[in-house]
Structure formats: C-alpha cells, structure tokens
N, C-alpha and C positions, 0 to 999 in steps of 0.2 A: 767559602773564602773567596774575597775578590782578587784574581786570577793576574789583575796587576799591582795589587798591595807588593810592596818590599820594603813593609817595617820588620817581617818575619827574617832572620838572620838565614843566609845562605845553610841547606842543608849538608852541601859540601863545594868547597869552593880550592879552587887550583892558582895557584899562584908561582908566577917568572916559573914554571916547567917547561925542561929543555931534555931532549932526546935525539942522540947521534948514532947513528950505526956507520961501518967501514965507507967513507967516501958521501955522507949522505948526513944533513942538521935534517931529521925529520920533527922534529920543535923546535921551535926558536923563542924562549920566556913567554910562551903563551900562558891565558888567565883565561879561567871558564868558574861562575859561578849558577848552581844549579837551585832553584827556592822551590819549597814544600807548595804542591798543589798547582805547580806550574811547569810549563811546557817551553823547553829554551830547544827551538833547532841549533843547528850546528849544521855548517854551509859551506859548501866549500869543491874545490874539483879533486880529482881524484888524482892523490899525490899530496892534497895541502896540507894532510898531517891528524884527519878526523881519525881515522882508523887506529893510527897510533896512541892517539890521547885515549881510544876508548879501550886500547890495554893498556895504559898505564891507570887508568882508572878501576879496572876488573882487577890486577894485580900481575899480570902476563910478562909487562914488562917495568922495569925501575928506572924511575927518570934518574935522569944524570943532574940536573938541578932543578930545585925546585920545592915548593912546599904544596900537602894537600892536608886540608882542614873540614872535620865532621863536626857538621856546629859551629863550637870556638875551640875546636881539639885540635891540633898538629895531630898527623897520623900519619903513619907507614901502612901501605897497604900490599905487603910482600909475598903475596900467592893468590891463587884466583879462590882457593878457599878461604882466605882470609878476606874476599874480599864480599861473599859470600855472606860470612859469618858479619860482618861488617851491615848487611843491608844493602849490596852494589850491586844488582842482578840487570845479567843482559839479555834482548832477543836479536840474534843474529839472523840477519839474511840468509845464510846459510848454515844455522846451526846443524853441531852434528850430534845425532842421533844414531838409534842402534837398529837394525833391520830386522833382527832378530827376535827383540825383547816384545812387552808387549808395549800399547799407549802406556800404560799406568806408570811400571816398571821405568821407559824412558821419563816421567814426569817425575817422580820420586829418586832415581839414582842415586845414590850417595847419599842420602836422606830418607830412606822410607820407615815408616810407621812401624816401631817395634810394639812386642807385646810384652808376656813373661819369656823368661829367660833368653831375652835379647833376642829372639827369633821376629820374623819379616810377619806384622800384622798384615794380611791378604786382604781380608774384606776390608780394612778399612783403606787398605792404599789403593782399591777397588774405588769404594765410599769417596772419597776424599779426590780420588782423580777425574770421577764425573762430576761430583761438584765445580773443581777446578776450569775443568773443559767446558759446564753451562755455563761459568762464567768469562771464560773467554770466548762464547758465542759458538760453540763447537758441539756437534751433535753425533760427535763420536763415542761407542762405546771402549771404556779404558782396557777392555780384556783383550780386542784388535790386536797382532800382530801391526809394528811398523811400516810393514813392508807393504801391506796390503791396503795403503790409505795412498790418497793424492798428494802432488808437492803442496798444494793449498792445505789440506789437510795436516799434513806434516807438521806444514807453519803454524797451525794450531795448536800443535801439541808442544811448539815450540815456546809459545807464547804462556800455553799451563804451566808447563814445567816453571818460567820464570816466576809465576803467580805464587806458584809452591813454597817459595821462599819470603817471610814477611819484610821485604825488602822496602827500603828507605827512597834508593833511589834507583828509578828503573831508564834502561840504556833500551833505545829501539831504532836498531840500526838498518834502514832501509826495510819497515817491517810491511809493507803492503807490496812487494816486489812480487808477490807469487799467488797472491790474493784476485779473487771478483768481486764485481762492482758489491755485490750482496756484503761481503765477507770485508773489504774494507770501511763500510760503512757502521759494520758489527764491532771492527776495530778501535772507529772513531769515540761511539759508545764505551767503550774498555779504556779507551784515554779520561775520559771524564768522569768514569768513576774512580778511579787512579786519584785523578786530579783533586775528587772528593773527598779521596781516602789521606786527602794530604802528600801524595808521592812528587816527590822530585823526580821531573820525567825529562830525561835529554833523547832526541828525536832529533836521527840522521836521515835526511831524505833528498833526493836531488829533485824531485816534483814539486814543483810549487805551489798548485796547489793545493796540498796537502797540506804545505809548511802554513801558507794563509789562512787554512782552516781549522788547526787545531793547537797552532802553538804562539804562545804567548812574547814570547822573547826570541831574538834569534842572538847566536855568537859567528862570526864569520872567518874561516882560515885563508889565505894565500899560500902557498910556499912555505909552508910550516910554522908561518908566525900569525896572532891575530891581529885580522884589519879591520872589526869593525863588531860592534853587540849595540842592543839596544831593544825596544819593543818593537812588536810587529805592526804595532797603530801607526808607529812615526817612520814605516818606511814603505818601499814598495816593491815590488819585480826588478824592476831597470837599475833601483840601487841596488839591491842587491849584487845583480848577474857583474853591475859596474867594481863592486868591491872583491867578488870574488875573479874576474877574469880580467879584468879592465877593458871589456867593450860594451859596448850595448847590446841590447838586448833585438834587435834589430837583425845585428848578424848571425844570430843563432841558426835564423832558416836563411840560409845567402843564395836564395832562388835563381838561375839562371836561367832567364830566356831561349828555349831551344825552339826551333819550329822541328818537331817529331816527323824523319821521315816513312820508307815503305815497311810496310809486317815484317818481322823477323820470326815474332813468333807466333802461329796459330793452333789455339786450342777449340776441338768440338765434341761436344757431349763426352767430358771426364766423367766418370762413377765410378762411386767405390759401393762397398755392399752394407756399411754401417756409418761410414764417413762425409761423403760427399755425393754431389747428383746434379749431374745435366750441366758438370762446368763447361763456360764458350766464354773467349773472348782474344781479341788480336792485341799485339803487345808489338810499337813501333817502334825506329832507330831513334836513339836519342831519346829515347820517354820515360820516363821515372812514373809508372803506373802505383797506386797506392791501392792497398788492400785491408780494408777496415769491417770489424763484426768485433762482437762480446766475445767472452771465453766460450769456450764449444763449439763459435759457428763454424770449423773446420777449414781455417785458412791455412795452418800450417801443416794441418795434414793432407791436403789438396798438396801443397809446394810439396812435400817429403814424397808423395808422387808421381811429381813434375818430376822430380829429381832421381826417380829409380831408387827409393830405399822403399817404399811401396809399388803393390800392383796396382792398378784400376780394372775395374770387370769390363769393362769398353771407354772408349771415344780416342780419339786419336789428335796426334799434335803438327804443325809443319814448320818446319826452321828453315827461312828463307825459301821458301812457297815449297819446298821438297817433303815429303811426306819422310816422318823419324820414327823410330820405336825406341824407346828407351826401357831396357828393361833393368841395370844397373846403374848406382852413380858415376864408374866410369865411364860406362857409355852416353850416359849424362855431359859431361865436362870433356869428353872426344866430341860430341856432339855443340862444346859453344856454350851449355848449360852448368852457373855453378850455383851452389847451394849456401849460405851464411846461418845455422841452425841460429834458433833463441837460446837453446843451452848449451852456449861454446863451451862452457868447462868438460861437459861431459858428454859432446857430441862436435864438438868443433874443433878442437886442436888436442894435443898432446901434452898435457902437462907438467910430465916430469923431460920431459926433450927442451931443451934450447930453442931461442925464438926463429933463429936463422933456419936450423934443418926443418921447424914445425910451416914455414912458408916454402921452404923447398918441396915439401915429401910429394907433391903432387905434378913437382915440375922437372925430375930427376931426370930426365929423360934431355933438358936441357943445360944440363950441371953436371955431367959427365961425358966422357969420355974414353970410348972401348969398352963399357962394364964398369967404370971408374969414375969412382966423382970426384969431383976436382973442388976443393975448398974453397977457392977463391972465387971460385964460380957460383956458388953457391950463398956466399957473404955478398956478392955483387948487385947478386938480384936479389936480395934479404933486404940490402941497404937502401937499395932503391925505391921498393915499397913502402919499407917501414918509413923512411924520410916524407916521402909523400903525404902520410898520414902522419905525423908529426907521433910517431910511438916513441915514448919517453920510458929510458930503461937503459941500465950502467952498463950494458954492451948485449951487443946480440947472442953470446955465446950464454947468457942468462937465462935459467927455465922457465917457461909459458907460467905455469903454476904459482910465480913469486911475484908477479906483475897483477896492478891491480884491473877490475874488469874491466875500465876502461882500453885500458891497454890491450888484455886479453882480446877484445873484441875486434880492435886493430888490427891484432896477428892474424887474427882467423881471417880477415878481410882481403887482407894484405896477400895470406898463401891463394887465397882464388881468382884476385886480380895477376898474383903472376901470370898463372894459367894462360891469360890472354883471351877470356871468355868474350860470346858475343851479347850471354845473357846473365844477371847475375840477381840470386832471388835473397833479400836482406829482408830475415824473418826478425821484427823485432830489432833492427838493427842498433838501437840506441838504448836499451833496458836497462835500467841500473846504471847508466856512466854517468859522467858529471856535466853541467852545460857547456863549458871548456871542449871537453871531448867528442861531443853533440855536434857542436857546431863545426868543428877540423872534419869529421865523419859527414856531415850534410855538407857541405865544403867542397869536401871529395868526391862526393854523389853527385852534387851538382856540376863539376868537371869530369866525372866519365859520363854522362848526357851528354854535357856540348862535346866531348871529344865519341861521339856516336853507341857508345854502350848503353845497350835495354837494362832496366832499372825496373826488377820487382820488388817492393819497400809493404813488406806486412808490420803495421806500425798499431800499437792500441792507443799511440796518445794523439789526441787529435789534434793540437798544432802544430805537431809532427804531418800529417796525413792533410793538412791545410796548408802546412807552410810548404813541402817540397814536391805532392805530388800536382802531376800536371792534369790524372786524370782519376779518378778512385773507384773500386769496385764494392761494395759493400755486400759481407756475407750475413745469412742467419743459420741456422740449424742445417747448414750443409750445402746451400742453394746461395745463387746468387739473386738479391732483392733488390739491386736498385745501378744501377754507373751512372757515374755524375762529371761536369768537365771542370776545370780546376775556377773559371770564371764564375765567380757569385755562389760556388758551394758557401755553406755556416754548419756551424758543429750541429746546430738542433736539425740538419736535414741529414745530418748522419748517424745522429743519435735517435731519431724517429725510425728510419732505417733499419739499421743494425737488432733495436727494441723490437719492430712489426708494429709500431703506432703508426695508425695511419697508412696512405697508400703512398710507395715508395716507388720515387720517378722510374 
C-alpha cells in the first residue's frame, strides 16, 4: 500500500473533541484522523494535550464534546477494555507491568489462551508469547520472571503484549525512550510491518528524527488545540518546532559564549571493578563539559560515583585544587557536588510530596528555624526556582507525580540549584520532554555557565551534546576514548568515537 494514498477512509477519525478538568481546557475541538497502513505523528510540547487525546482514545477518559468514528461508525469508546475489544491497543513509555508474573503471563493478562474447561492453556500462552516477542525483535524467553529483564527489555515486552491483541489501530507513545541504537532500529522494522499489516499507527515522539523517519503524516498540538497536520514531504524541522512553540528552531540550543575559568573540579584514575577505569579529567568555572558514548559505556555510572551513591576501588577527586572524598550523596552536595539522575521519577524526586517540599528536602536547613520550618520560607525558595525554569503547574502545593516529565524534570533541577552547588551533573538532562521544555532547560544551562556554575551535561543526543557543550568527553565500555573542543566537533567524530571506528582523537 502506498504509504500516502488517502482514497482509503480514515480508520478512526476524531472530530471537534474537547476535554476540561478543574481549572484546565486540556482539548480545545481538536481533529485527529488515523489511515490504514500509515504513520501520523502527533507533536507537540508537553502540556499541549497529546497525552490526553491518547486516553480518550484508549477509553481512560470521555470527552466532553466531540465525535469519534471507526470507519464511517460514530462510536463511544467507554472503558479501556472497550477500547481493547474495539482494536485501540497502546505502547506506553512507561507501561505498567507486573514484577512478579512471568514475560508470558504479562503479555497475555486479561486475555490468555484458554483450553477445556476454561482453564489457562500454559504451553500455548508459552508458544504464542515467544512467537509474539520474535516478532517484536525480542530475544526473550517468555517463562522469565519481569523482574529479572532490563528497562529496554521490559519495553519489549511492552511492545508484545500490545501485538497480542489484533488491533486496528496501534498508539506508540514515546516508544524508543528506553531502547539501543540496535533495538530502535528492530523497532523501526516492527512499524513497517504494522504498516504492511494495514495498521493505523499514531506515533508520539519528541525526536525528530525519528518522526522523519518513519511517519508519514504528522497532526500538530499547541495548547490543547490543533495548529497544524499535513504530510511529512511537505514540511520540515523549523516548521514544525514553529507550530508547536512559536520560535525557531535556532533557540533550541541558546549557546552562551563563556570564556571557562580555573579547575573546580579534578578527577584522577576513577575505577570501579566492573564499571568504569582509569577516569581523568578537569572540569572548569563556567564550563558546560558534555559527556557522550552508547548504552553501556558507563557514563552514568561513573557520575552515580562522582556522587557517592557508588564506590570507586581507587582514584581520587579535588574541588577547588583541595583534595575531597566523597563517600555519600550528602557529602557530595556539602562538598558543591549535585547529582540530576536520568530516572527522575524513581530516583530524582518524590512523587507523591508536593512540588514545593520536593525542592526544599535538600535545603531545610535554610527553610527553618530552631527545628522548624517555616512555610513561607520554603514556597520562597520553591518559587523562585521553579519561575526560573518556567515550571508550569496549578500551584506548587501540587504532587511531583501528576506533572508531566517535562515538568518533573524541572523540579528535580530546580531542588539541586537551590542547594547553591558549585557543580552540577545533568544525566540525560532532557529525555523524553518536549522541545519547548528543551530549550527553557538549555536556557537555563546556558545562564548558570555564564553566572560561573560547572555543567556536567551526560546527554545521548548529539545536537544536544553539539549544540551546548563547550567541551565533550566521549566514553566506550568503561574508558575514556577520545575529548574533543566544541570548535569543529560533527556528530560522525563522535559517533566514530563512542562505536571504536577508527582511531579516536
């Protein structure tokens, strides 16, 4: 089928859908239509209302106005089982899964393979979940325990599970978010047989490209309303970032000229005993150091070091030419050193606590007095960070957990800039948020540099790592293979690098 034919009638198509919660139009008569065998992204920052649409789509939630149509059918889609039974199946970024159960068992749930008298065929939901998993590219055995697989791994199973169901039209919401370079390309493969199989594929992703590479259509959100659909041929980067933020695509990395002054920080011969080996390198005032390598090559576990949530077997550090030891995070961040993990939700802040005490907990010590914390003291300095980073959210007294990552990732920023560190390590700093958010965050990066804050920025995407770092280190399998200065780096000398093609300056 050719991939921009649209004689074929929408598989399901949304019309004038509006959706309000207390204080909030998260739709505003948006229109999304989804065609058989084709790939319509969905664009937009975080906040403009995707997230919403794709549960009222699954059945999660019920618009408030609006029509949706399967085929030329008006249709209610009033439960997520109904939506299910309907042909609606989602892969979530973060779907949840059981820890417990085995692969299989998570892929089958609510659906497995009966036999006679109603009881749970084994071998075949065995049978039937390794099929499933070959063909999501997954080299998993389905008997596994969940718990004993990687978060890539996981994503895989997340991805069967969805296959399990002969669904019409499949939802892939940021699905390469936790994937290797290997494994989203095994993805890519999985979209086009999909797209063979005739599926109506809607595809939320904030990477571009991604979005240029496998989808045929894009629909575009603002602010909860749509500004913009059409084919992928007849647009490009700039329009797009123009329609979903209204700037260019320019200000994404808003690079600030600093001349980096003296060492603040010196690292020599780090090792760990399965991790990393032989880290060196000096880290100066005002320098936004970039830290680039594939999955494995041990960047974040290096930093989770740096930071005292690991040992090292030897080498030693000096903060402001003084020799440190850092054997916990607190003595970390009393030392000047803070930490930004990549898995804020479940290593970076607190998500059932409010946004205000989740940027205090670390600073309490300036938010009270006598033993007492004082509320206002604590909203003071809450407000002032969060303002800074333009965190958007119906008041600070709101839990971390109901804000989207963007935002999340914000908070977690925001609690370790209180601190008043002299160094601060942004693992991943921008994963999953939308280019809106990207660019307020590289914004903000680029003014604690000129306002003299060291800037360790472990990033995988490399215009990330081109556009803001001044200086970059490049890892492989543990070691450090190559520092480059930010003048005349290109992605292929970091992607020769990071690979071990070639010899690495």
């Amino acid at each position: 089928m050719d991939a921009m034919t649209t004689s074929s009638p929408a598989t399901i198509r949304l019309e004038g859908i509006s959706k309000s919660f207390p204080g909030v139009k998260a739709l505003d008569t948006v229109a999304l239509s989804l065609y058989p065998g084709q790939v319509t992204a969905l664009v937009g920052e975080n906040g403009a209302g995707k997230s919403t649409l794709v549960k009222v789509l699954t059945g999660i939630y019920q618009p408030d106005e609006g029509a949706i149509f399967l085929g030329n059918q008006q249709t209610v889609v009033p439960s997520a089982h109904a939506a299910l039974k309907a042909g609606i199946t989602a892969i979530h970024q973060e779907t949840v899964l059981f820890d417990e159960l085995s692969v299989a068992e998570n892929i089958f749930i609510g659906h497995a393979p009966r036999g006679r008298f109603g009881l749970i065929d084994w071998n075949r939901m065995y049978e039937n979940g390794r099929a499933l998993l070959k063909r999501a590219g997954a080299d998993i055995d389905p008997r596994m325990r969940l718990r004993d697989l990687s978060i890539a791994s996981r994503h895989l199973v997340a991805i069967a599970r969805a296959l399990s169901v002969d669904a019409r039209v499949v939802i892939m919401d940021e699905p390469t978010a936790a994937l290797s370079h290997k494994e989203i390309a095994e993805l890519y493969e999985l979209v086009e047989r999909l797209k063979a199989d005739g599926k109506a594929i809607l595809f939320i992703s904030h990477k571009f490209d991604e979005i240029f590479r496998i989808a045929d259509r894009y629909t575009v959100f603002r602010d909860g309303q749509m500004v913009g659909e059409g084919l992928i041929t007849d647009t490009n980067r700039n329009d797009l970032v123009k329609m979903m933020v209204g700037r260019d695509i320019g200000q994404v990395f808003p690079k600030k000229q600093v001349t980096p002054g003296p060492p603040v920080l010196t690292v020599a011969g780090y090792c760990h005993p399965t991790e990393f080996d032989q880290i060196g390198f000096e880290l100066r005032r005002g320098e936004i150091l970039g830290f680039y390598g594939l999955i494995g090559a041990g960047r974040s576990e290096f930093m989770q070091a740096l930071f005292g949530i690991t040992k090292p077997s030897k080498g030693a550090i000096r903060i402001d030419g003084a020799v440190a030891v850092i054997r916990s995070p607190s003595e970390a961040v009393d030392k000047g050193i803070v930490y930004v993990p990549e898995e804020r939700g479940r290593q970076g802040a607190i998500t059932a606590m409010p946004i205000f005490q989740n940027i205090t907990l670390p600073s309490i010590s300036k938010t009270s007095r006598a033993g007492f914390l004082r509320l206002a003291e604590e909203f003071k300095l809450a407000r002032e960070y969060t303002s800074r980073l333009d965190l958007r959210a119906a008041s600070l007294d709101q839990d971390v957990g109901t804000l989207s990552g963007g935002n999340q990732q914000k908070v977690v920023i925001a609690k370790w800039l209180a601190t008043k560190p002299k160094v601060i390590i942004l693992d991943e700093p921008t994963k999953g948020i939308d280019i809106g958010s990207k660019a307020a965050v590289h914004e903000f990066m680029g003014e604690l540099a000129a306002a003299g804050l060291s800037v360790i920025m472990v990033s995988s995407e490399i215009p990330e790592i081109l556009g803001m770092a001044d200086r970059v280190i490049v890892m492989r399998e543990g070691r450090i293979v190559g520092e480059y200065p930010r003048a005349g780096l290109t992605a292929e000398t970091l992607v020769r690098a990071a690979a071990g093609i070639g010899e690495a300056a």
